[in-house]
C-alpha positions as CSV (number, residue, x, y, z in Angstrom):
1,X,3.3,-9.2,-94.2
2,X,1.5,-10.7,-91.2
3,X,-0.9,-8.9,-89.5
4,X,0.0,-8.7,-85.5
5,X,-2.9,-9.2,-83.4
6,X,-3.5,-7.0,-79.9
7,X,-3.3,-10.3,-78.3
8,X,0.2,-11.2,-79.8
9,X,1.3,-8.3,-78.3
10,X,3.5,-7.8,-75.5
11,X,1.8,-6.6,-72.0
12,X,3.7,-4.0,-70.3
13,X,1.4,-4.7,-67.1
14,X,3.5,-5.6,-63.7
15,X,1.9,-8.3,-61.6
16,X,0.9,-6.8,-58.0
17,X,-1.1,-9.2,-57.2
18,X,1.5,-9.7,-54.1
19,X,2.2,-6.3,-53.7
20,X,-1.0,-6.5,-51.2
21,X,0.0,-9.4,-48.9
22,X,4.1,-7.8,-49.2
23,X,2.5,-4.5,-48.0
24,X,0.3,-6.1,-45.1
25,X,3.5,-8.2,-44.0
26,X,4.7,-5.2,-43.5
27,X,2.3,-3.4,-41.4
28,X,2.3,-6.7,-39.2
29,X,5.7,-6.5,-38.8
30,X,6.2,-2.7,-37.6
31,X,2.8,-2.9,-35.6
32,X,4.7,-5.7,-33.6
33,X,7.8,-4.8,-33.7
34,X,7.4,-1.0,-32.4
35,X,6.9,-0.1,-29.0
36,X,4.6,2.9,-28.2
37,X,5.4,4.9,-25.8
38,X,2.7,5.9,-23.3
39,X,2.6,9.0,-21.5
40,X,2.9,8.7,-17.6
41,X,1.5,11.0,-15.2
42,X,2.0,11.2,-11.7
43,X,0.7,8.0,-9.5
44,X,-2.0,9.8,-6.9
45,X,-4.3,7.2,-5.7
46,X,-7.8,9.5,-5.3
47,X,-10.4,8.9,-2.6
48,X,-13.6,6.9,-3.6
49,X,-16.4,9.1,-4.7
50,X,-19.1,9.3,-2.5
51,X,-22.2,11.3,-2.9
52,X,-22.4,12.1,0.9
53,X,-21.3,15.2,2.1
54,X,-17.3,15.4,3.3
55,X,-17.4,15.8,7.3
56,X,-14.7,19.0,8.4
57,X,-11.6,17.2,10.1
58,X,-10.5,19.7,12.2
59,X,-6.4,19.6,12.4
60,X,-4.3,20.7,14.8
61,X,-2.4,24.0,12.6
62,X,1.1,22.3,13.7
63,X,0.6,19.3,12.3
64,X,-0.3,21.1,8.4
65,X,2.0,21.9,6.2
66,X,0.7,24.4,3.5
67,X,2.4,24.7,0.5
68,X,1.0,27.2,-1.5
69,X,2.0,28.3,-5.3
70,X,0.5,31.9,-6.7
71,X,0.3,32.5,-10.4
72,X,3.8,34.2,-10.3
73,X,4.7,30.2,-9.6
74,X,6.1,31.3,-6.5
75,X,5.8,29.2,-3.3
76,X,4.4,30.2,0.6
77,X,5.0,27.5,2.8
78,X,3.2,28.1,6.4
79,X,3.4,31.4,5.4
80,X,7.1,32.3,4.5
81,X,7.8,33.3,1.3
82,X,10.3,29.8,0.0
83,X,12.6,28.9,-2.8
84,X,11.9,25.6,-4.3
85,X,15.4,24.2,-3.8
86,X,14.3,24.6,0.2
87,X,10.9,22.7,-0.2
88,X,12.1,19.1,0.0
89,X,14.2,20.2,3.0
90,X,11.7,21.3,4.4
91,X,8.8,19.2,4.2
92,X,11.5,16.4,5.7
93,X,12.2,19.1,8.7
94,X,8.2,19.1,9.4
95,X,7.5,15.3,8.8
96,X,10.2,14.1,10.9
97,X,11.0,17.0,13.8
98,X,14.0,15.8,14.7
99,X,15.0,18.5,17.3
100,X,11.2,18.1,18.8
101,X,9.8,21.9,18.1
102,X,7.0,23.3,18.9
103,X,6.2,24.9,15.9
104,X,6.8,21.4,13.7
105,X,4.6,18.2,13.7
106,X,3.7,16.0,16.9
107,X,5.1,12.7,14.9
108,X,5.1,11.9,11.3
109,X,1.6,9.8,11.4
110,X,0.1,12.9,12.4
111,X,2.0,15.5,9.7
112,X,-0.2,16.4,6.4
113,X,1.3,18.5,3.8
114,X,-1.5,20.8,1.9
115,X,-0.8,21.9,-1.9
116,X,-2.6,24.4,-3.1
117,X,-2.1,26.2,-6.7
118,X,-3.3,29.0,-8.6
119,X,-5.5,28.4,-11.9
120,X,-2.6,30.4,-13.4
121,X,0.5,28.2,-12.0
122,X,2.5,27.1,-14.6
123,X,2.6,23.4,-15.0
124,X,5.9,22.8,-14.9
125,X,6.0,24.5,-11.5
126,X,3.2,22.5,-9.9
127,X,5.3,18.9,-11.3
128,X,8.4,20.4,-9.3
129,X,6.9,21.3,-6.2
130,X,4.8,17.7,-6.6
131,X,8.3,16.2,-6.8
132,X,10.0,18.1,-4.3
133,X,6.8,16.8,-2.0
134,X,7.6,12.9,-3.1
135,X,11.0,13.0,-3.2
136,X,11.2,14.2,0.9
137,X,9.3,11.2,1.5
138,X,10.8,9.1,-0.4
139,X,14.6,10.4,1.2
140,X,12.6,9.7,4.6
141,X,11.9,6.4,3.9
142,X,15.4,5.9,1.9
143,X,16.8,6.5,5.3
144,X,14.9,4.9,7.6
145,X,15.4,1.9,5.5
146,X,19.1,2.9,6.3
147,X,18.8,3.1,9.8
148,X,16.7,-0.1,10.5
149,X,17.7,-3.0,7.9
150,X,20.9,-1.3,6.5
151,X,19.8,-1.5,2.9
152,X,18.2,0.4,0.3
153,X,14.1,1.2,1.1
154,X,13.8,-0.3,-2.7
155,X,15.5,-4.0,-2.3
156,X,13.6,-4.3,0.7
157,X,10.8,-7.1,0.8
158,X,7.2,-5.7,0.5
159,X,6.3,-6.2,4.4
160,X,9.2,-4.3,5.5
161,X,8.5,-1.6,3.0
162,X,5.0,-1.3,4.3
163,X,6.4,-1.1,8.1
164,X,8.4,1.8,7.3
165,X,5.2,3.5,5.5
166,X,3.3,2.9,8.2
167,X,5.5,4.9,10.3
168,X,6.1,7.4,7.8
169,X,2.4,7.4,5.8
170,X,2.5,9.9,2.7
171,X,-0.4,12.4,3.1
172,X,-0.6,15.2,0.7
173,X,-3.6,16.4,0.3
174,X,-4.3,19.0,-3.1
175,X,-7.6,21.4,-2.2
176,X,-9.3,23.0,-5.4
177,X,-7.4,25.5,-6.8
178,X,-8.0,29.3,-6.6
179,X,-9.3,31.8,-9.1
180,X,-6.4,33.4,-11.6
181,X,-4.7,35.7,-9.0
182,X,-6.5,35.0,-6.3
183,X,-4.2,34.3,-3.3
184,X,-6.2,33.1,-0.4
């Protein structure tokens, strides 16, 4: 009987060589082939820095309007207690004082909203009111866009756009938020 040598014997080795490349195909393909999604946060264009010290602008008290949310993520704005369904309402009211009162701003260059939040506001609360804020200028400029050109503010050309914000200008300005509790 013949003697069978180890190298007459079958290998029960699998090639994977390949196996490599197949597995860096594949990496290629999903890195390319996947979008990521990216977190978006809200789109506040923020002063330069400066290390010189910020000059006090005093404002006329009509032309404010202070929005202010406690820790209880409730809402005082110019010092009424407020719902947040009223806020847009509102802050459209002040900006635009239609009926001319006293007690509302002198023209909507002139009107500045003022957030201010607790260290203990809920998130969630200070992206609502934030939105509430936006979205009244956004319906002021939806409808002046309306009134002048009789088309949407957002298939407007650029230069028109930037008419109707220079009329209406968006100032919201955020002071640093107060101590856990603290109202004032």
């Amino acid at each position: 009987m013949p003697r069978i040598r180890s190298k007459d014997r079958l290998k029960n080795e699998v090639n994977a060589g390949s196996m490599a490349d197949i597995a860096f195909l594949l990496l290629i393909f999903f890195l390319v082939a996947t979008t990521i999604a990216q977190d978006k946060g809200l789109l506040v264009k923020l002063p330069p820095w400066s290390n010189e010290p910020v000059e006090d602008v005093k404002l006329n008290k009509r032309n404010v309007f202070s929005v202010l949310v406690n820790a209880k993520n409730q809402l005082l704005v110019r010092d009424e207690p407020t719902d947040i369904r009223d806020l847009r309402r509102r802050a459209i009211e002040f900006i635009t004082n239609p009926q001319h009162r006293e007690d509302l701003s002198v023209n909507p260059q002139k009107a500045v909203i003022s957030l201010k939040n607790d260290r203990g506001t809920n998130y969630e609360t200070y992206l609502t009111v934030y939105n509430e804020l936006l979205g009244a200028y956004n319906e002021i400029w939806e409808v002046e866009a309306q009134k002048r050109f009789g088309k949407s503010y957002q298939k407007l050309p650029k230069h028109l756009r930037k008419q109707i914000r220079k009329d209406f200008p968006m100032v919201i300005s955020e002071a640093e938020p107060t101590e856990y509790g603290e109202e004032k």
